[in-house]
N, C-alpha and C positions, 0 to 999 in steps of 0.2 A: 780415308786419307790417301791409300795409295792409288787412288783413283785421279783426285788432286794433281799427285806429284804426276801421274802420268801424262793429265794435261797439260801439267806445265813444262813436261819435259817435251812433249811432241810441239807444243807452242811455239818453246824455245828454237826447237828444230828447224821449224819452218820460216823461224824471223830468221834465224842465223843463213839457211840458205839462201834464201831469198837476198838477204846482203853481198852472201859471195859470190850470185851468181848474175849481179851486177859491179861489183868491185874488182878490177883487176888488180890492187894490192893484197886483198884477200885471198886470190885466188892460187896464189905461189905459196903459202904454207906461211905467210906471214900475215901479220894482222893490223889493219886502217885505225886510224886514233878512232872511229866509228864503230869499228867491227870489232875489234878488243871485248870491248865490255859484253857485247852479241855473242861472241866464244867463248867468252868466259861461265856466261850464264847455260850455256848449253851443256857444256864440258860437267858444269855443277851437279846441274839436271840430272847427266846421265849418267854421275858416278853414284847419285843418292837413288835414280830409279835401278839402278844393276845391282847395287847391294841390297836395296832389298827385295831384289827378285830371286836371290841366290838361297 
């Protein structure tokens, strides 16, 4: 399983970059009707992959 979460969290990682580093609303610390849900899922990711790496 924690194998899983870590591909889905490095996954995550790479759509979500990949969005902001063609979105310039992204890019400012805010988030595109687009890129919202992309941060959010990554944000998720890496709070569920750090706790259980602790």
């Amino acid at each position: 399983m924690a194998d899983d979460l870590h591909t889905r969290y490095m996954r995550a990682t790479d759509i979500w970059n990949a969005h902001r580093a063609g979105c310039a609303t992204c890019q400012d610390g805010t988030r595109c009707e687009a890129g919202a849900p992309l941060f959010e899922r990554f944000a998720r990711l890496q709070d569920a992959y750090l706790r259980r790496s602790t």
